[in-house]
C-alpha positions in Angstrom: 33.5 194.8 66.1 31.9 192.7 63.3 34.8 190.3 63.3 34.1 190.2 67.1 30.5 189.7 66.5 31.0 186.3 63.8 33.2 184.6 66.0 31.4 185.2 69.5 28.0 184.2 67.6 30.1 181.0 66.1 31.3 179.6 69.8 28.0 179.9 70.8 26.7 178.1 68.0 29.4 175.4 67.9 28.9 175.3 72.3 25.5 174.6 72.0 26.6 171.8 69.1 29.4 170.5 71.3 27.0 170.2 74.6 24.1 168.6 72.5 26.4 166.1 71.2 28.5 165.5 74.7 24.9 164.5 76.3 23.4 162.3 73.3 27.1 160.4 73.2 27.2 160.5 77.0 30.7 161.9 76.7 31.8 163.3 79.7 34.0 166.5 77.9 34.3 169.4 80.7 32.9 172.6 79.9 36.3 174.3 80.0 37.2 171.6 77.1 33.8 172.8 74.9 34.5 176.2 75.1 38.3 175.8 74.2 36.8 173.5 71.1 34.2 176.2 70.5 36.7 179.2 70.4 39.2 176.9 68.1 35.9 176.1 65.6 35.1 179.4 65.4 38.1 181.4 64.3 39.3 179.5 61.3 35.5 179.8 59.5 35.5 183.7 60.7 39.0 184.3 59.4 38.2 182.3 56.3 34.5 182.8 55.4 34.6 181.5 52.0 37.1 178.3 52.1 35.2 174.9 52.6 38.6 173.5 53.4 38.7 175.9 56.4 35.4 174.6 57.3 36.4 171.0 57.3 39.8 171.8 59.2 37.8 173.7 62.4 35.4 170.9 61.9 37.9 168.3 62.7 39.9 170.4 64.9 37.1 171.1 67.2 35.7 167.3 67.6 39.4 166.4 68.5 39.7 168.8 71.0 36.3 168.5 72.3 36.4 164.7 72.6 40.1 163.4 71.7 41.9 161.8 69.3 41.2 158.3 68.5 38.3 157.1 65.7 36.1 154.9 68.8 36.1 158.2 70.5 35.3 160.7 67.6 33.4 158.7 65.4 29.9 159.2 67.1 30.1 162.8 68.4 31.5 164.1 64.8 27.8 162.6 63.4 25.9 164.0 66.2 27.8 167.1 65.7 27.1 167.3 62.2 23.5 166.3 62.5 22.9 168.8 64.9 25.1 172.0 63.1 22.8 170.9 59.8 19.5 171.0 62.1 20.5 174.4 64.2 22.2 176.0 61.7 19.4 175.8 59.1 17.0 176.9 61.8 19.1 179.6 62.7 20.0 180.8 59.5 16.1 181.9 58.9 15.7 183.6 62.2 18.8 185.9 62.5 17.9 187.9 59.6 15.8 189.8 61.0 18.4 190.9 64.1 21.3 190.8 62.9 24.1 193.8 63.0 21.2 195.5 65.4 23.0 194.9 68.8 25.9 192.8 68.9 25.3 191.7 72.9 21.6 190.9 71.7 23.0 189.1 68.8 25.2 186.7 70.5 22.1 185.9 73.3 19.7 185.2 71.0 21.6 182.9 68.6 22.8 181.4 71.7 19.2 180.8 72.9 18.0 179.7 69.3 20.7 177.2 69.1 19.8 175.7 72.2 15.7 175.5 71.8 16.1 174.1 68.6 18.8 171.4 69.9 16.3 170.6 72.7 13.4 169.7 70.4 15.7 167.7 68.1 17.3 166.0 71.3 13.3 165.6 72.7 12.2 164.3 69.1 15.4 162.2 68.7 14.6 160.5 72.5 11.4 159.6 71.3 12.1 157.7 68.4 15.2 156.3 70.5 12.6 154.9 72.9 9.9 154.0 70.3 13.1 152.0 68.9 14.4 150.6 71.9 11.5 149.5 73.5 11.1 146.4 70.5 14.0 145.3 71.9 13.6 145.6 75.8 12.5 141.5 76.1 15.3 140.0 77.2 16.3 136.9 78.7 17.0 136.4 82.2 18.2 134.1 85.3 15.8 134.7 88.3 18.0 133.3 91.8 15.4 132.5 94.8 14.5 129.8 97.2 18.1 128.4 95.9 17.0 128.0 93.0 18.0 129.7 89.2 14.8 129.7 87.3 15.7 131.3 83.4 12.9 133.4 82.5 12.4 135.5 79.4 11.6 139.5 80.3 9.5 142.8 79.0 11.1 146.0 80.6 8.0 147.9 81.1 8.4 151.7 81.1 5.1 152.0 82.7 5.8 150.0 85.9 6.9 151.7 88.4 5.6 149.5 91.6 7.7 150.1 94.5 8.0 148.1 98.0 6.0 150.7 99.6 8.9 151.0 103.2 11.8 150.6 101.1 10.9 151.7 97.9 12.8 148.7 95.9 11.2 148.0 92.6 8.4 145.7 91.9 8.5 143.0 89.1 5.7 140.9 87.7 6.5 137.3 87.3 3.9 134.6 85.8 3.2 132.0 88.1 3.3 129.2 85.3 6.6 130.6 84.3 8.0 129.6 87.9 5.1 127.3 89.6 7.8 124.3 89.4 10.7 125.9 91.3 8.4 127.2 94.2 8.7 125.4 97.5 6.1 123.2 98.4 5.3 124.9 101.5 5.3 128.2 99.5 2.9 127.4 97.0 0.3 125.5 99.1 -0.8 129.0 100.4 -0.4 131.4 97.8 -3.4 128.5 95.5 -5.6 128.8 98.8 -5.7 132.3 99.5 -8.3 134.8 97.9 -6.9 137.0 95.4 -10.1 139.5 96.8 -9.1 139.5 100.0 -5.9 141.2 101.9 -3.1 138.3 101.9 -2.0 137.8 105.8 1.6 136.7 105.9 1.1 134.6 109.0 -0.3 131.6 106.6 3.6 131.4 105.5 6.3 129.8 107.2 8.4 131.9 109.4 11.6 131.3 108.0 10.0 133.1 104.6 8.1 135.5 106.1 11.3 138.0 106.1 11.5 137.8 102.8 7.9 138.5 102.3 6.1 141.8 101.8 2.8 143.3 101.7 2.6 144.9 97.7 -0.5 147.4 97.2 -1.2 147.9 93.4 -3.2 150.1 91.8 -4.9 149.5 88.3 -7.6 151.0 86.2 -9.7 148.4 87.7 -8.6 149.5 91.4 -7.0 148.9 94.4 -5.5 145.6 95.6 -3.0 144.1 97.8 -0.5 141.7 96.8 2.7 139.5 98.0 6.1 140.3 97.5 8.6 137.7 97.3 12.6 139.2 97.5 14.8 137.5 95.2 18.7 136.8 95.8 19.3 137.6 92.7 18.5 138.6 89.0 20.3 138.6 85.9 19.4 140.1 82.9 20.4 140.2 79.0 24.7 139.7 79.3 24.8 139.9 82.9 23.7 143.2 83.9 22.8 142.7 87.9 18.6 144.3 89.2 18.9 145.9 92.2 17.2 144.1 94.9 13.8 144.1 94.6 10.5 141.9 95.5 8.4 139.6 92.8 4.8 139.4 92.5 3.1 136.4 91.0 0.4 136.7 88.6 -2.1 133.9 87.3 -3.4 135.9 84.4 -0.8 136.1 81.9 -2.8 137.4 79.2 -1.0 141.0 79.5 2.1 140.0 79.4 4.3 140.3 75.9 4.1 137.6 73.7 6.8 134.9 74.9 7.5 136.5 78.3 7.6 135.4 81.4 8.0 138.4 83.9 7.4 142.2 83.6 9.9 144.2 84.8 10.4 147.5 86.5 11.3 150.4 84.7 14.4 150.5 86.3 15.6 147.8 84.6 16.3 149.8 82.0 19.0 151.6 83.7 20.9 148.4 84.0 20.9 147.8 80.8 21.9 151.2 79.7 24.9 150.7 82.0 25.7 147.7 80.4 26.3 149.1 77.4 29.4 151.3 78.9 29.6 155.4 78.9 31.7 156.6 76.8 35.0 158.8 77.9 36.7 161.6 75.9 40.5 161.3 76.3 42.5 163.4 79.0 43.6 166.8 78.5 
């Protein structure tokens, strides 16, 4: 029963390991294909307690079986792997003392739900400093297509935007006017300098042939509510070529908000374009 007890509480442990380090990686392993890795991780260290070459041997055996055989493939889920067995396994080390050998059913739960609380605050506290990282580096440059025209424009993904086309829901981006003022039609820009930014923007004062394209935007800031004009773009290309969805723009005269070198605010879900731009990464067959 005690042999039983190690190696069900070691595939939990090296489960938990495995799933924490198939989401950070964004692996896509199948859960039959963790539990096969777990169950192969676990009996070499139970049968061998004492040998660090055993250790090492269902280390590497389990990250091959878990996520295949090729060094692109392993190499980043064997760190998060070992980062995360250091972490948990520390964690749980200190706890299980005081249950152990009392109920082997109990055992195997609680190290099960240790292993994964304390892999959800190191995946929480290892997001945040991701995104404190990452968001240095979300300005990137971009080639804006409307009014048949391709207007290069640097860009600030802004987390906190999340302005929406209020019928279709399509994201909202903030553009400077200066940034774009020369590529805007004549007819275009005669009305948008004459109307009242106080007052509620009537799309009648536009030619017809753009008023399809145009859209009523109400925003909502600290100062309060307001209505602005939506322009949809053909297209917008950002960083290496990662497509926007479509979405609308809306001009802004004060730019004193905006990053330092930018020309546009986006939406925050820009930043999923740019995550899939980077690729996913795939675990070989089985």
């Amino acid at each position: 029963m005690y042999g039983e007890l190690i190696v069900g509480i070691n595939m939990v442990f090296n489960y938990a390991i495995l799933s924490f380090a198939n989401r950070m990686v964004k692996a896509q392993a199948t859960m039959l294909r963790l539990l096969l890795a777990s169950l192969v991780g676990a009996l070499p260290v139970t049968i061998f307690p004492d040998s660090y070459i055993a250790i090492f041997v269902a280390f590497g055996v389990m990250i091959v079986c878990a996520f295949g055989f090729s060094i692109a493939t392993i190499g980043s889920p064997a760190v998060i792997v070992l980062i995360g067995a250091l972490f948990a396994g520390g964690a749980l080390t200190v706890f299980t003392d005081n249950f152990m050998f009392t109920d082997a059913k109990f055992t195997v739960f609680v190290s099960a739900l240790l292993a994964y609380v304390f892999l959800y605050l190191l995946k929480t506290k290892w997001m945040d400093v991701r995104i404190a990282r990452q968001l240095s580096s979300y300005s990137v440059a971009s080639v804006l297509s409307i009014w048949n025209e391709a207007i290069s424009i640097p860009c600030f993904i802004d987390t906190g935007n999340r302005c929406t086309e209020p019928l279709t829901g399509e994201p909202v981006h903030f553009v400077s006017f200066k940034s774009v003022e020369r590529s805007i039609p004549v007819e275009l820009k005669e009305p948008l300098l004459t109307w009242k930014t106080e007052d509620m923007p009537q799309l009648s004062t536009f030619p017809k042939h753009y008023q399809k394209k145009l859209r009523l935007i109400r925003l909502q800031t600290v100062q309060g509510a307001s209505w602005a004009i939506g322009f949809k773009f053909d297209r917008w290309i950002i960083g290496e070529g990662s497509e926007l969805p479509t979405g609308y723009i809306v001009f802004t005269k004060q730019d004193n908000r905006y990053p330092e070198g930018a020309g546009a605010i986006l939406h925050a879900s820009a930043l999923e374009s740019i995550t899939n731009e980077r690729g996913t990464s795939h675990v070989a067959g089985t």
